[in-house]
ZANU-700375 format. One line per field, with one value per residue (C-alpha): x, y, z. Coordinates in nm, 4 decimals. Layout:
REM ZANU-700375
c1	[X:...]
c2	[Y:...]
c3	[Z:...]
REM end
This chain:
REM ZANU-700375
c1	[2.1908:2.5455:2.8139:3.1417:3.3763:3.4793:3.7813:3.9978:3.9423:4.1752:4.2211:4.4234:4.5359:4.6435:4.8004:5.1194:5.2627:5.4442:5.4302:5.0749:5.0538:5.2649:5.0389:4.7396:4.8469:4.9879:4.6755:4.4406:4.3898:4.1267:4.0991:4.0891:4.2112:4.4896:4.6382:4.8635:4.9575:5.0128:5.2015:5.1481:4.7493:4.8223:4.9283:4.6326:4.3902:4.6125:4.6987:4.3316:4.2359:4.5681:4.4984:4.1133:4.0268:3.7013:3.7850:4.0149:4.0753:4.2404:4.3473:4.2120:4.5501:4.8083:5.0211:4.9833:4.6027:4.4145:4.1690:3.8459:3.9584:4.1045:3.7598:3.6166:3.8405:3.7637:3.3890:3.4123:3.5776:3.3628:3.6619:3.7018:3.3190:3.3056:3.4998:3.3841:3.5567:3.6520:3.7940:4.0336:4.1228:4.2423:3.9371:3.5948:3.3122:3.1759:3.3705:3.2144:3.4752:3.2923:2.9325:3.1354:3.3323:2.9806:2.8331:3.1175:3.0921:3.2580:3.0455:3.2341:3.5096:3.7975:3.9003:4.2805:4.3998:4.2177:4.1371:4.2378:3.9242:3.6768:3.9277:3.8350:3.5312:3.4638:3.6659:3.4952:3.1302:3.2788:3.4097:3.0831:2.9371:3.1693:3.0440:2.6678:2.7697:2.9467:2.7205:2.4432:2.6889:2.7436:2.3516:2.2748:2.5513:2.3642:2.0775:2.1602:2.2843:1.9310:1.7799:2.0375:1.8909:1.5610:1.5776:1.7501:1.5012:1.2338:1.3946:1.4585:1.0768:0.9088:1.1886:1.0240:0.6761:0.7436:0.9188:0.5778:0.3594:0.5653:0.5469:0.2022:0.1374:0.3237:0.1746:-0.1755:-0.0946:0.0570:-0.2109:-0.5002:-0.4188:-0.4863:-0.7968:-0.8860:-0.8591:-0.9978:-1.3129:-1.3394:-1.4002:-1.6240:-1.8056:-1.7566:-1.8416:-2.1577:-2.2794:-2.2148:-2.4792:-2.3775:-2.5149:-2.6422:-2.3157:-2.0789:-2.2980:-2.2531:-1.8617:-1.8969:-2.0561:-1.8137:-1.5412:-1.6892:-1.7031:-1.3954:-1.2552:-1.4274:-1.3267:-0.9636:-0.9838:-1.1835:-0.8635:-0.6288:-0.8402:-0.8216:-0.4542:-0.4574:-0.6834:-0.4859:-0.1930:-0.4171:-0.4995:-0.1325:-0.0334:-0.3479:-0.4653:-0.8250:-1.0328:-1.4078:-1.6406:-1.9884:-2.2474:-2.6488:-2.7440:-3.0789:-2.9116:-3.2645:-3.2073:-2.8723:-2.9079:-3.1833:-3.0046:-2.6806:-2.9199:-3.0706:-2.7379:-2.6117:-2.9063:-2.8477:-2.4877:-2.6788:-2.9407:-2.6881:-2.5297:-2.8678:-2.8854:-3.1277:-3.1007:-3.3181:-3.2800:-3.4610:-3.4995:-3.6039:-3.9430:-3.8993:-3.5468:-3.4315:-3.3391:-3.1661:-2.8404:-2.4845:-2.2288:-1.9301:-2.1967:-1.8982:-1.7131:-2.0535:-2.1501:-1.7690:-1.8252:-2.1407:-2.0714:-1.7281:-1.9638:-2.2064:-1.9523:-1.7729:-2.1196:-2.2142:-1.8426:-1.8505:-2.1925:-2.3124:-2.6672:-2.8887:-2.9550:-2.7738:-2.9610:-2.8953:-3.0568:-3.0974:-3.2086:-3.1940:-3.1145:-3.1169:-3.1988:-3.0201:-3.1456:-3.0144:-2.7795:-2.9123:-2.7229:-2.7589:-2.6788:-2.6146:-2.6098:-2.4561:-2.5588:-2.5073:-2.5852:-2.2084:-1.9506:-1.8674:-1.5719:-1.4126:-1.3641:-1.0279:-0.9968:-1.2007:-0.9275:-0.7405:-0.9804:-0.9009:-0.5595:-0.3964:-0.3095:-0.3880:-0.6483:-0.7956:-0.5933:-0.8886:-1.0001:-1.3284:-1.2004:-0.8912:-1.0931:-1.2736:-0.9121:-0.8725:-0.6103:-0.6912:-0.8187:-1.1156:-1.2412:-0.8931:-1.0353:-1.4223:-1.2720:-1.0183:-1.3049:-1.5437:-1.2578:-1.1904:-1.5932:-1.6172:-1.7925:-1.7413:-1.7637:-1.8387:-1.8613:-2.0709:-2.0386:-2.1161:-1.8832:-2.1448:-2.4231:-2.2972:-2.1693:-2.3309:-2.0740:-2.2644:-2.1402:-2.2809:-2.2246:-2.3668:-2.4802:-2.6396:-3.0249:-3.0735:-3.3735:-3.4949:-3.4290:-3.4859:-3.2724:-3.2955:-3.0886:-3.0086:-3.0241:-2.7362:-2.6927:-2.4981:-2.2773:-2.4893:-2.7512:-2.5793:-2.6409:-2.4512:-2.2096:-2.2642:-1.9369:-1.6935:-1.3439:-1.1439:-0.7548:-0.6483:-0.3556:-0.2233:0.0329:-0.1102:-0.2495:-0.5472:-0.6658:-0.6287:-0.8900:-1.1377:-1.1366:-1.1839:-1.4522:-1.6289:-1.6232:-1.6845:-2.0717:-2.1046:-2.0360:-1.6697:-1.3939:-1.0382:-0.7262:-0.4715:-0.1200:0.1556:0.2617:0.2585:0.4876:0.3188:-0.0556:0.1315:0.2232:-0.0683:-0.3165:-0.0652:-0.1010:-0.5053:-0.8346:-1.0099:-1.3039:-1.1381:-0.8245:-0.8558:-0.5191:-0.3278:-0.1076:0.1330:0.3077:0.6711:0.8679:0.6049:0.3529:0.0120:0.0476:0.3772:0.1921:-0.1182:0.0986:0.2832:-0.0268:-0.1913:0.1635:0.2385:-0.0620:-0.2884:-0.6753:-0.9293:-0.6661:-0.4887:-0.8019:-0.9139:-1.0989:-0.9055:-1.0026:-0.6689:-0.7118:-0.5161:-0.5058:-0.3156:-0.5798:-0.3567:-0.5247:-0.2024:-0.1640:-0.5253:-0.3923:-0.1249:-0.3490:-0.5873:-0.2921:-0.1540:-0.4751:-0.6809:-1.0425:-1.1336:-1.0027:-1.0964:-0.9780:-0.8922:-1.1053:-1.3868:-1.7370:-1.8491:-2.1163:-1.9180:-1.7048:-1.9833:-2.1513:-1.8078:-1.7518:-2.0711:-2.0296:-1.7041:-1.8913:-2.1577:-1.9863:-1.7672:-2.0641:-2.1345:-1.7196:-1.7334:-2.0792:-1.9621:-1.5788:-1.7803:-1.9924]
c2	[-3.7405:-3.8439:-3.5412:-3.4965:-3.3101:-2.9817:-2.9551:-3.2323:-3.3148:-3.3099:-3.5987:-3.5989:-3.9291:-3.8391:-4.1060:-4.1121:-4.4196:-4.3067:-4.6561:-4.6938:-4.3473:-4.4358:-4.7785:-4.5885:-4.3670:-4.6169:-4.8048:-4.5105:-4.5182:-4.2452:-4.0056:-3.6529:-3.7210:-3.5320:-3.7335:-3.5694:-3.7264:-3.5903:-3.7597:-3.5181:-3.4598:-3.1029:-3.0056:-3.1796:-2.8925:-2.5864:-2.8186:-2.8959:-2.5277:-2.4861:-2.7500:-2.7124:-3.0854:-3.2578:-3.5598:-3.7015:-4.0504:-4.0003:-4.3093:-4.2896:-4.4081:-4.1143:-3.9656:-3.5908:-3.5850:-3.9000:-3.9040:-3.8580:-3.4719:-3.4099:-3.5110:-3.2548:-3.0227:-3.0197:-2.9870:-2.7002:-2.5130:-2.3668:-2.3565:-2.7333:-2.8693:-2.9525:-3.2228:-3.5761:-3.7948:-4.1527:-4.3023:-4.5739:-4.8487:-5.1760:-5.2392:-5.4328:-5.3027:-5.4079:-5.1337:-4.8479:-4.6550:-4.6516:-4.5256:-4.2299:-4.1589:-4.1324:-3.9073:-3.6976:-3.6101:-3.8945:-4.0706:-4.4039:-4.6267:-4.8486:-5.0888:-5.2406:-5.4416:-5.2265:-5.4289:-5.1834:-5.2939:-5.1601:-4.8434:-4.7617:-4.8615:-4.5917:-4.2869:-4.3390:-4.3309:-4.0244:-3.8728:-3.8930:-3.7604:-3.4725:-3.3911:-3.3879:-3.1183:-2.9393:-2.9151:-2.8178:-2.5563:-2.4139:-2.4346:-2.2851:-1.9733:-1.9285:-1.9303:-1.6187:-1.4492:-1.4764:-1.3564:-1.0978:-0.9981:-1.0225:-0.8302:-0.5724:-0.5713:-0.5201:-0.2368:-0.0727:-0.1545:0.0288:0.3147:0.3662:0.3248:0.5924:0.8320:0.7629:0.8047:1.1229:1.2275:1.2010:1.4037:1.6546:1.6582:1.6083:1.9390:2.1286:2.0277:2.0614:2.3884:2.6105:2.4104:2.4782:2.8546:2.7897:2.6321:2.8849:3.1700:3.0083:2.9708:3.3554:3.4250:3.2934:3.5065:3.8180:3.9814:3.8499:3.8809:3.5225:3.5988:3.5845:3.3083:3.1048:3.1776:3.0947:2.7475:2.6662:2.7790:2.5452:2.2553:2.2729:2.3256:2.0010:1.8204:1.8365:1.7702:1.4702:1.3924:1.4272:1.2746:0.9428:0.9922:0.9713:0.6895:0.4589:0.5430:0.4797:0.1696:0.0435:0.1062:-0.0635:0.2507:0.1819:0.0486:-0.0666:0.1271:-0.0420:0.1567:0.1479:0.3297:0.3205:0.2086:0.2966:0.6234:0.6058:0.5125:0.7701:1.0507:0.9489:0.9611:1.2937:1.4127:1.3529:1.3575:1.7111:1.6579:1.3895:1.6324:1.9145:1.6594:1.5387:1.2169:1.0848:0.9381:0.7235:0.4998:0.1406:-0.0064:-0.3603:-0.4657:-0.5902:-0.4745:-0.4548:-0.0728:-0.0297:-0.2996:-0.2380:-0.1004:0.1606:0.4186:0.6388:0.3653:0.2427:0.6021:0.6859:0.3500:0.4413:0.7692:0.6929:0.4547:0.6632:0.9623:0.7286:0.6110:0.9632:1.0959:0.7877:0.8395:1.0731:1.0096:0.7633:0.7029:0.6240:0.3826:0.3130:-0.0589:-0.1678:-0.5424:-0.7722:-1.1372:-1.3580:-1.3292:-1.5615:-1.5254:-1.1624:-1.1617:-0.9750:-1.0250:-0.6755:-0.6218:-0.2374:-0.2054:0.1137:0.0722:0.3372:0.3558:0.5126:0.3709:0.0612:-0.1762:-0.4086:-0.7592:-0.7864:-0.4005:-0.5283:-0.6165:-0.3233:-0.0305:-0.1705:-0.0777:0.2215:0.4844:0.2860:0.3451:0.1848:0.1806:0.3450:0.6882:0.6427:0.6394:0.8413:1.1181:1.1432:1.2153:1.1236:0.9576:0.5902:0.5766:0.5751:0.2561:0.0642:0.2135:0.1200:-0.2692:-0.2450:-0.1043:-0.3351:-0.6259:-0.4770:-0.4712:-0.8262:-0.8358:-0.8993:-0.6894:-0.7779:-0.5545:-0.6626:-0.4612:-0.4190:-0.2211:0.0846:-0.0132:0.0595:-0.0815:-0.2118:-0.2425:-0.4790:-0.5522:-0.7924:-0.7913:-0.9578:-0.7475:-0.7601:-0.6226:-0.3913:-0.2607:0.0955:0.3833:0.7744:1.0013:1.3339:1.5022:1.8049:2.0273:2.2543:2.5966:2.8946:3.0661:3.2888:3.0369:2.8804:3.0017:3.3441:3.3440:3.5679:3.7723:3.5336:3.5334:3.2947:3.2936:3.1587:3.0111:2.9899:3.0741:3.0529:3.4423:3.3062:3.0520:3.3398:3.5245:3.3284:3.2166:3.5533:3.6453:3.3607:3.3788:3.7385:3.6160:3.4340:3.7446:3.5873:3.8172:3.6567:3.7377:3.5480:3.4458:3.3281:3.0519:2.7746:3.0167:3.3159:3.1455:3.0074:3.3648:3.5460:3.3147:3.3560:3.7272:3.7152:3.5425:3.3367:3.1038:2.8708:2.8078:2.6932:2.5724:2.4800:2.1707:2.2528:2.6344:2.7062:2.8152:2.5474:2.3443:2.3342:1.9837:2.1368:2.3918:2.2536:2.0051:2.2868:2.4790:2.1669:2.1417:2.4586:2.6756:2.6390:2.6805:2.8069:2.8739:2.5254:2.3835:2.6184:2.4541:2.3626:2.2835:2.1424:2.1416:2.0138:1.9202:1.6089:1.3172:1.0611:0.9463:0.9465:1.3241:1.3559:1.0946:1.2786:1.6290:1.4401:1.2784:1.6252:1.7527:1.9008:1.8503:1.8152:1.8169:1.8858:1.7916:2.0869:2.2002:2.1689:2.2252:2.5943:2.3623:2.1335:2.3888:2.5949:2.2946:2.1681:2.5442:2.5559:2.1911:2.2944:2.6693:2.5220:2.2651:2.5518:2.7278:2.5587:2.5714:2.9213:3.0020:2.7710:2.9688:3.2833:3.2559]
c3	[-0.6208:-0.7477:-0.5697:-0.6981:-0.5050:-0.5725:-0.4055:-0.2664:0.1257:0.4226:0.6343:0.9714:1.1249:1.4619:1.6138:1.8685:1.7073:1.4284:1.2312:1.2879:1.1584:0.8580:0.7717:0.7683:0.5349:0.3194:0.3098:0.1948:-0.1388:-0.1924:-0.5034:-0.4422:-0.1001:0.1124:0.3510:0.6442:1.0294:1.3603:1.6458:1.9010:1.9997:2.1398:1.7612:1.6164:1.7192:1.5510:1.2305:1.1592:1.1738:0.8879:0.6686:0.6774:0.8050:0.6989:0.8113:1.1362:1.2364:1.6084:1.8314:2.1981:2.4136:2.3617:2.6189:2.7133:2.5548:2.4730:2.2009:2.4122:2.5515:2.1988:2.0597:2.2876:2.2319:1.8587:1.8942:2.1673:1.9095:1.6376:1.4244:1.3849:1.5123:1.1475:1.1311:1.0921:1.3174:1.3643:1.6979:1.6877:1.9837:2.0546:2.3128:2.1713:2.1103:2.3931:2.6100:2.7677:2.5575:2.2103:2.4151:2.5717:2.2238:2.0411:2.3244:2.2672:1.8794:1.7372:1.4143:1.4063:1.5256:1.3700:1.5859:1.5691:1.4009:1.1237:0.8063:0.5314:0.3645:0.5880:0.6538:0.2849:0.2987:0.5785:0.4475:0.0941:0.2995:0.4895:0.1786:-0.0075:0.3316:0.3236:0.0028:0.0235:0.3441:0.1374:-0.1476:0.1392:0.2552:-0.1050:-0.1639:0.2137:0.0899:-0.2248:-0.0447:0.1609:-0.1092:-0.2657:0.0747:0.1297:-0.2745:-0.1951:0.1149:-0.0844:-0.3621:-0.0994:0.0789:-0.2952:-0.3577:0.0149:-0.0735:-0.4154:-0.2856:-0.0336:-0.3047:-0.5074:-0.2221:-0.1905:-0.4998:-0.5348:-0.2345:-0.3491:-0.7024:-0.5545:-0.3837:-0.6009:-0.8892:-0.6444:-0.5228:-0.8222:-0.9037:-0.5869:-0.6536:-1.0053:-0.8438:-0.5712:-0.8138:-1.0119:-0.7311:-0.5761:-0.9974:-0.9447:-0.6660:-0.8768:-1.1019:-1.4555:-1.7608:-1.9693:-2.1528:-1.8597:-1.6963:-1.9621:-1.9171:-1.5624:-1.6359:-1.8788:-1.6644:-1.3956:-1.6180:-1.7276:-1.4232:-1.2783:-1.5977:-1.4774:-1.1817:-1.2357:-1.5021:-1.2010:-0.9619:-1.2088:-1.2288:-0.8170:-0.7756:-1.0033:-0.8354:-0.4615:-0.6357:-0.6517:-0.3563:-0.1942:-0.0182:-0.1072:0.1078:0.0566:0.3077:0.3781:0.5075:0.4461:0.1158:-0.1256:-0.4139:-0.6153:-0.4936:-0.6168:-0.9306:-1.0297:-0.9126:-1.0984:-1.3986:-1.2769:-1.2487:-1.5960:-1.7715:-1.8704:-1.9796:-2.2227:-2.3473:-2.4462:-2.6827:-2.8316:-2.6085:-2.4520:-2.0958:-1.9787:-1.6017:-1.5522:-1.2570:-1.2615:-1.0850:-0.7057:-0.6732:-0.2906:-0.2474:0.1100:0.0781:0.2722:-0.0031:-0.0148:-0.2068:-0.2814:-0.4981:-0.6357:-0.7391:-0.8839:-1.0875:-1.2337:-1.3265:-1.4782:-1.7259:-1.7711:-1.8802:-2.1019:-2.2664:-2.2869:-2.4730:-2.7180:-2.8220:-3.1287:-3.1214:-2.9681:-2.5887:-2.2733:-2.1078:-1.7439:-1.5786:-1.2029:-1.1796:-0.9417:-1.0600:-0.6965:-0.3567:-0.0873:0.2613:0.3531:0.0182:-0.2936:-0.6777:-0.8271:-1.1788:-1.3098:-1.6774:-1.9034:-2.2558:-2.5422:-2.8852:-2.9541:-3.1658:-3.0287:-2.9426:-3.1444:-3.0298:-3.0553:-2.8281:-2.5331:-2.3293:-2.4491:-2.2598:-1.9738:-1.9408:-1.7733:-2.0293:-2.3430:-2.5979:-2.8810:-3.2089:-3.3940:-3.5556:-3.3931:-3.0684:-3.0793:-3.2362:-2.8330:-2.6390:-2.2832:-2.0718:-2.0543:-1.6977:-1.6329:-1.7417:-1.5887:-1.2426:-1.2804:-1.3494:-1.0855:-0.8349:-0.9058:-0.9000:-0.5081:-0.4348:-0.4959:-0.8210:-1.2048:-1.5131:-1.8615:-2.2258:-2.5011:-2.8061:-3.1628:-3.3293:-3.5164:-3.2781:-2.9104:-2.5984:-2.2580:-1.9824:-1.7880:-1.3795:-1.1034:-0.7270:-0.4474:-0.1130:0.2307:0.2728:0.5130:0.7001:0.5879:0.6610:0.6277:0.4383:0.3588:0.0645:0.1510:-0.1586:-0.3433:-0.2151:-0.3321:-0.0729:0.0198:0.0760:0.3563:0.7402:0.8577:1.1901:1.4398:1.5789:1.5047:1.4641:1.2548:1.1777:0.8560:0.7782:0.4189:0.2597:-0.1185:-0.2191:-0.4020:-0.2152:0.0972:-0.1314:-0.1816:0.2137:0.3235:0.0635:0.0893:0.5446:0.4816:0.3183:0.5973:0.8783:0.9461:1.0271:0.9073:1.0601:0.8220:0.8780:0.5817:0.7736:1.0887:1.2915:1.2454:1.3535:1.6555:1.7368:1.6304:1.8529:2.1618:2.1412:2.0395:2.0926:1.8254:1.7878:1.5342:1.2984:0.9274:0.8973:0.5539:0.5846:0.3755:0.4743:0.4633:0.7740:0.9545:0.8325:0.9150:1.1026:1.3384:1.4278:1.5459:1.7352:1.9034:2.0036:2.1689:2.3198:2.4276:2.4483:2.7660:2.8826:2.5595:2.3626:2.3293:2.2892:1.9781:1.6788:1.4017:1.1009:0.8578:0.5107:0.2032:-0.1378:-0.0933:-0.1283:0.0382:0.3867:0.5625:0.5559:0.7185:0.9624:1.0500:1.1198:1.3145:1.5160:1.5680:1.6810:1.4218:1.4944:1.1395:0.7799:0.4848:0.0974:-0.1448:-0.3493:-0.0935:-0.1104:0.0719:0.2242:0.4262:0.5219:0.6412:0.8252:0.9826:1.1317:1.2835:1.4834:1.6226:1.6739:1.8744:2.0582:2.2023:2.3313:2.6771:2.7590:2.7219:2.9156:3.1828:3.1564:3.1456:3.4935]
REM end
């Protein structure tokens, strides 16, 4: 690497014979070199922290200060440690004097009479020297300056994940909420005596209801997806089972549009595996609703097969084929990204956002396995998608049917305080505990709970996270805080519509005993209530006697 000096350098000959002094300097004939001398060794210190030395040539025998304690003097100082310096003497090199000046910091020595050529010599080797460390110094500066930027542009980038992750908590909330109520009512609708008119109403209401919410729901997961807030859950499932209910499910959504349905599972496929069934069953069904919405007529046609079996390791392959419009070649990359559709009448003409099928490949991507579309444009599409998984032994399960509200099992004598501040969502809690024998105290707000259980007796709190004055997670903290015996240790139940898992972190942290996602099946609700119910029980007979 050839390095050309910026800047001329400094060199200091200190050296208490003035002639000497003078010769030196005469015989230096360096380019981009600035040549000044010192007679006195006590000024040599302050004049090389002026004139910005790189490079001193100090004789050893001077009165006052020889060259050894200035030499020290100069690299005790972090001012002038820097400087590259050579020791002159009259002595060989034999004398113990050149071992101690090298010990001290010195990197070379002339020794008198100096040959002028080997004086150049050396200062052109210590000039180049000077050079490469200050092209190391210039590189090491720019080098902080790109930390110092990159640090910054991290800090900017956690700020802006945070005022995302923000942001979508608020929006998941604020969305969630009415859909929340929206669902509720269907559901308190439904336990009303209607005629096939308003039924029909109802169901409508109820799938359009759940249509947005699975829209917003998308939105949410993508964003989830980003910020790497997924995480794959194993657990023992029967993905048979699985597979034919998903079909079950849907298969009347396929027969109100003239479709047929129809679910294959291959011969000898291994049913009980380890796999995150909630991820695997979002996957299939975002397929299957996309085969069903692009297809006119025809069949949906839903395949289970297994294609290898390794020791405890099974290769499944799940297969969505439709008879709809089909993709053309030159689009299959494009359905895969966010918020982009196809460039086509025959799709455009279906509406959506451009989501669902980015998060079925980015799922599948995160479960370890790999997806692939064949299509025919006019003839249909099979989204076809392999992963490998661990048998397990069997197992029993039992599915425990739908109920309506009124279905569910009744509460006897209980007391429950509800906090929430939102009016609907207040009246669809209390109508929906009332079918179940609950009486509801409510309160509009963290404080007000706080207060209301100090002054009263309850069996258990269904708290809102998000209330004004206090929030539901303050106030829990400050009854487990503040309250004492039965009462600080009162069920509660926090619920939210925020889907982010730090928010149920936090209530659980704070104390909550459970929690629960807006909008919220009646069922677990009602099933949650009565484990924290019972579990009080033997306390309170014990407290009682």
């Amino acid at each position: 690497m050839n390095i050309k000096a910026q800047e001329n350098i400094n060199l200091l000959i200190v050296d208490d014979d003035v002639d000497h002094a003078a010769a030196l300097n005469a015989s230096l004939e360096q380019d981009g070199l600035n040549i000044l001398t010192v007679n006195s060794p006590k000024k040599a210190v302050e004049m090389c922290i002026e004139n910005d030395i790189s490079i001193a040539l100090i004789d050893i025998h001077m009165p006052e200060l020889n060259g050894f304690e200035l030499l020290d003097l100069l690299k005790k100082n972090p001012l002038t440690a820097h400087i590259i310096v050579v020791l002159m003497t009259g002595y060989d090199t034999d004398s113990g004097h050149v071992i101690n000046g090298l010990d001290t910091g010195a990197v070379d020595y002339l020794f008198k009479p100096i040959d002028t050529c080997v004086l150049n010599a050396k200062v052109r080797s210590l000039i180049i020297l000077v050079n490469y460390q200050r092209e190391i110094n210039k590189k090491n500066r720019e080098l902080e300056d790109k930390q110092a930027e990159l640090f910054s542009a991290i800090e900017k980038i956690e700020q802006s994940r945070v005022i995302k992750e923000n942001f979508l908590a608020n929006m998941s909330h604020e969305i969630r909420t009415p859909l929340n109520a929206i669902v509720g009512l269907t559901s308190l609708f439904g336990e009303t005596q209607l005629t096939k008119e308003q039924q029909k109403m109802v169901e409508l209401m109820e799938y359009s209801s759940q249509s947005l919410l699975g829209i917003v729901n998308d939105v949410l997961e993508s964003a989830q997806i980003d910020a790497g807030k997924i995480v794959i859950k194993r657990a023992k499932i029967n993905v048979v089972d699985l597979v034919e209910t998903i079909c079950d499910l849907n298969r009347p959504v396929a027969n109100k549009k003239g479709l047929k349905l129809v679910c294959e599972i291959g011969e000898g496929v291994t049913a009980m595996i380890m796999a995150d069934q909630l991820r695997l069953n979002q996957i299939l069904l975002n397929l299957i609703t996309n085969a069903i919405k692009f297809t006119q007529t025809g069949a949906i046609t839903i395949k289970l097969r297994q294609l290898k079996k390794t020791n405890d390791d099974v290769l499944l392959e799940f297969t969505v084929k439709d008879t709809g419009v089909g993709i053309p070649k030159s689009s299959i990359d494009k359905i895969f990204n966010r918020f982009e559709q196809i460039e086509d009448k025959n799709w455009q003409k279906f509406g959506g956002t451009g989501l669902g099928l980015s998060i079925v490949k980015r799922l599948i991507e995160l479960k370890g396995g790999r997806l692939k579309v064949e299509s025919t444009v006019g003839e249909g599409t099979s989204f076809i998608f392999t992963n490998t998984y661990e048998e397990v032994a069997e197992f029993d399960t039992v599915n425990a049917p739908h109920k309506l509200i009124s279905e569910l099992p009744k509460f006897d004598n209980l007391l429950v305080l509800l906090a929430e501040d939102n009016a609907i969502n207040r009246f669809i809690a209390v109508k929906m505990l009332a079918i179940w024998n609950v009486k509801v105290d409510v309160a509009l707000n963290g404080l007000k709970a706080f207060k209301m259980l100090k002054k009263n007796n309850y069996d258990l709190i269904l708290m809102d996270t998000h209330m004004p004055v206090m929030d539901g997670i303050d106030a829990t903290r400050k009854i487990r805080a503040e309250l004492t015996g039965s009462k600080k240790d009162i069920p509660i139940i926090s619920f939210s519509a925020s889907v982010l898992d730090r928010e149920k972190n936090e209530a659980l942290n704070a104390g909550a005993d459970d929690f629960i996602r807006k909008p919220f099946e009646p069922q677990i609700l009602n099933s949650i209530i009565h484990v924290l119910v019972d579990a009080k029980k033997p306390a309170a007979a014990i407290a009682g006697n």
